[in-house]
N, C-alpha and C positions, 0 to 999 in steps of 0.2 A: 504494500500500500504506500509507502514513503515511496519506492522507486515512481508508482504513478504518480503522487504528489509533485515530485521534481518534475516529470516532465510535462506536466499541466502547467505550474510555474513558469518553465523557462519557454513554453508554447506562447503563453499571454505576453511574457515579456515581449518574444521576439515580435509577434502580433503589434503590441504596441510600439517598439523601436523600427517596425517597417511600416509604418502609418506614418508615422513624425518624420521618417526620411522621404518618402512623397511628398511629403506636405511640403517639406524644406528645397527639393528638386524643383518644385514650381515655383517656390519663393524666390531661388537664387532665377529663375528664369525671368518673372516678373520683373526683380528687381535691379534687374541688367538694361529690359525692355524703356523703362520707367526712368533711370538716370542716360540713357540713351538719345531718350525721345523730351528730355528737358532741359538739356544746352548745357551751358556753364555755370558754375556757381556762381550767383551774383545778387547785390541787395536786392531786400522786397520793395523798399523803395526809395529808386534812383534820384537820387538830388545831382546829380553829376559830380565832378570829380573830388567835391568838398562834402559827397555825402558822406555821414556818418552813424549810416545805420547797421543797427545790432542781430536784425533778422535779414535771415539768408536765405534765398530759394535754390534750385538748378542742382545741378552735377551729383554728386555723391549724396545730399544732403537729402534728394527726392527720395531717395529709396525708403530715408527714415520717415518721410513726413509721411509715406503712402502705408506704412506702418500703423499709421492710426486710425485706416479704416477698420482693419478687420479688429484690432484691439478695443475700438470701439463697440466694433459688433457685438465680441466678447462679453464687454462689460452690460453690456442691454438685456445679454441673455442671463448672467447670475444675476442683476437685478431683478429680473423677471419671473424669471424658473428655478433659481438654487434655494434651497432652504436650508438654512445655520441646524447645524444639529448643535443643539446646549446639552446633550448625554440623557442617558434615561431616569423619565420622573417615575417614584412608585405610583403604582395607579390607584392605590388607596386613595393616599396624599393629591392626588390630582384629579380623581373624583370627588374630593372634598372642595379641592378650592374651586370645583365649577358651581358647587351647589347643588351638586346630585351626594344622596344619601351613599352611606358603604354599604355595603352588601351585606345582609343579614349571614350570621353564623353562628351554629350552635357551641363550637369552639370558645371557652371560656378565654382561654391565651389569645386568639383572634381578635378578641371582642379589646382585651388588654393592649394588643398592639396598635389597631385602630385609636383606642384613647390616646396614647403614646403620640401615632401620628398628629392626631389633633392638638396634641401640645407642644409639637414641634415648631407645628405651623405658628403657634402663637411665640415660639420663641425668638424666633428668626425675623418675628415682622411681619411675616406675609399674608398673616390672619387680617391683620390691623387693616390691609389694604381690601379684602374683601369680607371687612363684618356684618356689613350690610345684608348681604346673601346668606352668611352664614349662621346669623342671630335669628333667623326664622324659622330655623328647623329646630323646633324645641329639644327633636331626641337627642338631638347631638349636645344640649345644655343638660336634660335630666344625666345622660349618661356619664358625664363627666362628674353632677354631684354623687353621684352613688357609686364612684370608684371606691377600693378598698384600700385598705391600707396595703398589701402583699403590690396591689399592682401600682400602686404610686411608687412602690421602690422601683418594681420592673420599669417602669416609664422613666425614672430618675434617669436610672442606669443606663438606658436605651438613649435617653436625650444624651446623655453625656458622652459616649459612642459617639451619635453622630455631631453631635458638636467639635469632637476631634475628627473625625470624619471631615468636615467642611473647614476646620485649620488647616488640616493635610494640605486639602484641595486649594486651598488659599497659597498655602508654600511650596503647592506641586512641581513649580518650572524650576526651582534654584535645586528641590533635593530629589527630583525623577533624574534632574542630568546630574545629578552629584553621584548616585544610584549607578547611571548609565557609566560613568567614566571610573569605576570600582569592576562593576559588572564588564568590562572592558581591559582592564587591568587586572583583572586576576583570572580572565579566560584567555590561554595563550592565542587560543584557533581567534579568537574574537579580534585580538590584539592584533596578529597579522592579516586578519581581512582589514582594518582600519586602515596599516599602514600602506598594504597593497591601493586599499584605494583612495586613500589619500595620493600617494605620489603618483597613479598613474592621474587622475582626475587634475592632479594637479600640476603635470606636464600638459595636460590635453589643451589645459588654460594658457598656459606659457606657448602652447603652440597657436592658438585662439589670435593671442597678441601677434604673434612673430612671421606668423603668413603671408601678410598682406607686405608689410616692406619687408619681406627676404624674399619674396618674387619679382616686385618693382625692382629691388637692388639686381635683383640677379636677370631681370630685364634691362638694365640700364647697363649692365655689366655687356651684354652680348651685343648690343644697338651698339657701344663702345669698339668692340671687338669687328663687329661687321663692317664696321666706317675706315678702320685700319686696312681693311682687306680689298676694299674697293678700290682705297689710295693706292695701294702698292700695285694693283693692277691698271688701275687706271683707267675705270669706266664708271669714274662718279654721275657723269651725265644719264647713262641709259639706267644705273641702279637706281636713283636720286627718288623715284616714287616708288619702291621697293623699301627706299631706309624710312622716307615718310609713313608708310604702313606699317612699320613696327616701333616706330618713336610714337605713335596711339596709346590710350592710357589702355591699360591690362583691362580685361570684361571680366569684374569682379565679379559678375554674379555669372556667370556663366562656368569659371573657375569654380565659386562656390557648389553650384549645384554639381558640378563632376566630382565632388567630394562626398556630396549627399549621395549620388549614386552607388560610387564604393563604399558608405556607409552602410547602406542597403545591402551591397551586396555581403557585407558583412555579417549581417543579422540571417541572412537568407542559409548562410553559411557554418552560420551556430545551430540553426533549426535543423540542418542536414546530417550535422555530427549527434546532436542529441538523440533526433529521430533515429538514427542507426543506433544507440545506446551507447554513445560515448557518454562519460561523467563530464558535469558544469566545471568541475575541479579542476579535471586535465583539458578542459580544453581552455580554461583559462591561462593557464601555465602557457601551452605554445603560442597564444595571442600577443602576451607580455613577454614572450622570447623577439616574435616578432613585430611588436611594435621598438622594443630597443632599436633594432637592424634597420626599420625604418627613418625612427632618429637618428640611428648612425651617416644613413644615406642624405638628410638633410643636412649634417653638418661637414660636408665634405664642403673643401675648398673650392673654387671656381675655378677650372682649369681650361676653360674654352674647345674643348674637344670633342664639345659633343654636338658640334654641328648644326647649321638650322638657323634660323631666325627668332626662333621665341625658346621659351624659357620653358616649354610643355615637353621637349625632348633631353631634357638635362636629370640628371639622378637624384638633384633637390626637389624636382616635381613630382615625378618617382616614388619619392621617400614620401611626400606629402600623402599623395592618394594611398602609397598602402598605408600609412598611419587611421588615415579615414575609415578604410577598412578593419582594421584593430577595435577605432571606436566602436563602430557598429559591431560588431562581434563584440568588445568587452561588459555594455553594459548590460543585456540579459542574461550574459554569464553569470555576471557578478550578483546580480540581483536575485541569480536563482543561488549561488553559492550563500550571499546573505541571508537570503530568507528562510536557508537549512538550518543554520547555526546562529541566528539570533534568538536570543527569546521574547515570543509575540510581545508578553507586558511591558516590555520594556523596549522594542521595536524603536520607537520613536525620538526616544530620549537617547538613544546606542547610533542612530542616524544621524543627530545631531553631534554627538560626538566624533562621527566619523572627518566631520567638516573641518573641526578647529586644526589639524595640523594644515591641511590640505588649503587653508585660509593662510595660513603663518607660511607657508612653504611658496605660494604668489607670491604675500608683502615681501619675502626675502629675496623674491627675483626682479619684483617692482624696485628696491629699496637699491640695490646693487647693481642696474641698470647695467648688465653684461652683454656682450656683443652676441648676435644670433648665431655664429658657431659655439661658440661657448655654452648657450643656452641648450642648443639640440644637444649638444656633445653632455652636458649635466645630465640632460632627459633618458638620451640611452644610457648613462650608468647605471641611473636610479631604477627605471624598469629592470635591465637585467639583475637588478638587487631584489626588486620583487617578483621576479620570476623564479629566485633562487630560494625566495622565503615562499613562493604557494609550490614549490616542489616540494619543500618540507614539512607545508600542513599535507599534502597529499598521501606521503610517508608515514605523518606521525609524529614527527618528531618534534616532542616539547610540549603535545597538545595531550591535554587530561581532561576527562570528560567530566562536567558539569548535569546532575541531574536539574536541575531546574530549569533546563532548558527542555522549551516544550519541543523544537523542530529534531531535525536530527542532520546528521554529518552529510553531506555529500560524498 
């Protein structure tokens, strides 16, 4: 039964990470179309050359602005149709505060806890806002005089329960994550899924950043390269609208969306291994071997030999799209590898934890502004360090099993 749990799991993931990569194919397509078809960036509005305006229409900046239709949309529809879940009310307690009577019970302890509830309500305040309603139903005033003394301790006791009950829940965020980050540290298997997915998540980010000008640089670099070669042969004339079509700015989005496609193909690719009955475990492992090999291939030096006019035939581009690829393949991995070995009550506060290094591990690349070989050349260490540490929860090794966890190992 766990075996078919895991791969129901990693079925929805992949489901959902090959939706979101469609979704993203079309966006990079639109949003190419869309900075294309709007000119230059230029003020919204032109005073002439003394203007000194703050808002900017055109070039790059459309893609964002066309951004706000569908976010829009978005938000029209949780306005509309989403409803806030506030957690489960007892239905005693909440057919009290409508003004419908409780339910008759020949159970004396029922009858007990029913009073209890009614004097919760009054403790908390929430009576006070509906007395009106509730001071008309006399049974509910005789039953409260005729309590006994046995069950006014029971109701004390009870009140006081939930009284701590609702402190908990008042200091739930600082001590569920205090909880989480214990529950984290003292389960080894737990502690290497963090760091695993802290550092990759948090190269994918430092890759996020590092794309866009390490392809312009490395488009500027070959335009460079091409203009040399012309000269020395000496038909700058007939090349001359040849180097003008590659001095164009890169089609960002069109780049993009070839990335969402090897994303895709990625996920498509995880479905195929699992469906054959490989483990989420191992195939994390050779993803994180090779998405190293792909940051190793972006941090390769510019060496001009790879021929061509643009920068789509060189082994940093290369490197890019299989990296793409990894993503799409790591996160239903990981998510189905997570989901084995967290435990459900604590899910959410253990997710949160997983963030803070993976946050500290950005500001440390933001903070130290290092050169984009330098940056890839970090990225593939760091993977191949986590590819080395999910060989060894695969093994066993250092991992001891916690009964309080409800999922189970992959």
């Amino acid at each position: 039964q766990g075996g078919d749990e895991e791969k129901w799991l990693a079925r929805s993931l992949s489901v959902s990470m090959y939706g979101s990569s469609l979704v993203a194919i079309g966006s990079g397509v639109v949003a190419n179309v869309v900075v294309e078809s709007s000119g230059k960036m230029r003020p919204l509005w032109s005073g002439g050359e003394t203007s000194s305006s703050s808002v900017y229409i055109g070039g790059y900046i459309s893609a964002f602005d066309a951004c706000l239709v569908p976010l829009g949309l978005c938000a029209a529809l949780i306005l509309a149709f989403w409803e806030e879940n506030y957690g489960e009310v007892n239905s005693s307690a909440a057919s009290t505060s409508k003004g419908v009577e409780l339910p008759p019970s020949t159970d004396g302890h029922h009858k007990n806890d029913n009073r209890c509830q009614e004097r919760q309500l009054f403790s908390d305040g929430y009576l006070k806002k509906h007395s009106s309603v509730l001071l008309e139903d006399e049974s509910v005033e005789e039953d409260r005089e005729s309590s006994s003394i046995q069950s006014e301790t029971e109701c004390n006791n009870l009140l006081e329960e939930q009284r701590h009950s609702i402190t908990q829940q008042q200091e739930g965020m600082c001590s569920a994550l205090i909880a989480g980050i214990r529950t984290v540290w003292n389960t080894p298997k737990i502690l290497i899924c963090c760091i695993i997915g802290s550092v990759f998540e948090g190269a994918m980010y430092i890759f996020i950043f590092l794309w866009t000008p390490a392809l312009t640089s490395l488009q500027e670099k070959l335009d460079s390269l091409n203009r040399n070669i012309f000269d020395k042969i000496d038909i700058i004339e007939n090349a001359e609208k040849d180097i003008h079509d590659v001095d164009g700015e890169l089609p960002f989005g069109w780049i993009f969306s070839s990335f969402m496609v090897c994303c895709m193909l990625g996920t498509i690719a995880f479905s195929t291994l699992t469906n054959a009955g490989v483990p989420a475990s191992k195939c994390l492992a050779g993803i994180l071997a090779l998405s190293s090999l792909s940051c190793l291939a972006m941090a390769c030096p510019f060496s001009g030999a790879s021929g061509g006019n643009t920068s789509a035939n060189t082994p940093q581009y290369v490197g890019m799209l299989m990296y793409e690829f990894c993503i799409g393949f790591y996160y239903p991995a990981m998510g189905t590898v997570k989901g084995t070995i967290v435990p459900e009550d604590q899910r959410a506060a253990i997710y949160n934890v997983f963030r803070l290094p993976l946050n500290v591990l950005v500001l440390v690349y933001l903070v130290g502004d290092f050169s984009t070989e330098v940056s890839f050349l970090a990225n593939a260490l760091l993977l191949m360090m986590t590819c080395a540490l999910q060989i060894r929860m695969i093994r066993g090794g250092g991992v001891v099993s916690d009964g309080n966890h409800h999922g189970h190992d992959s």
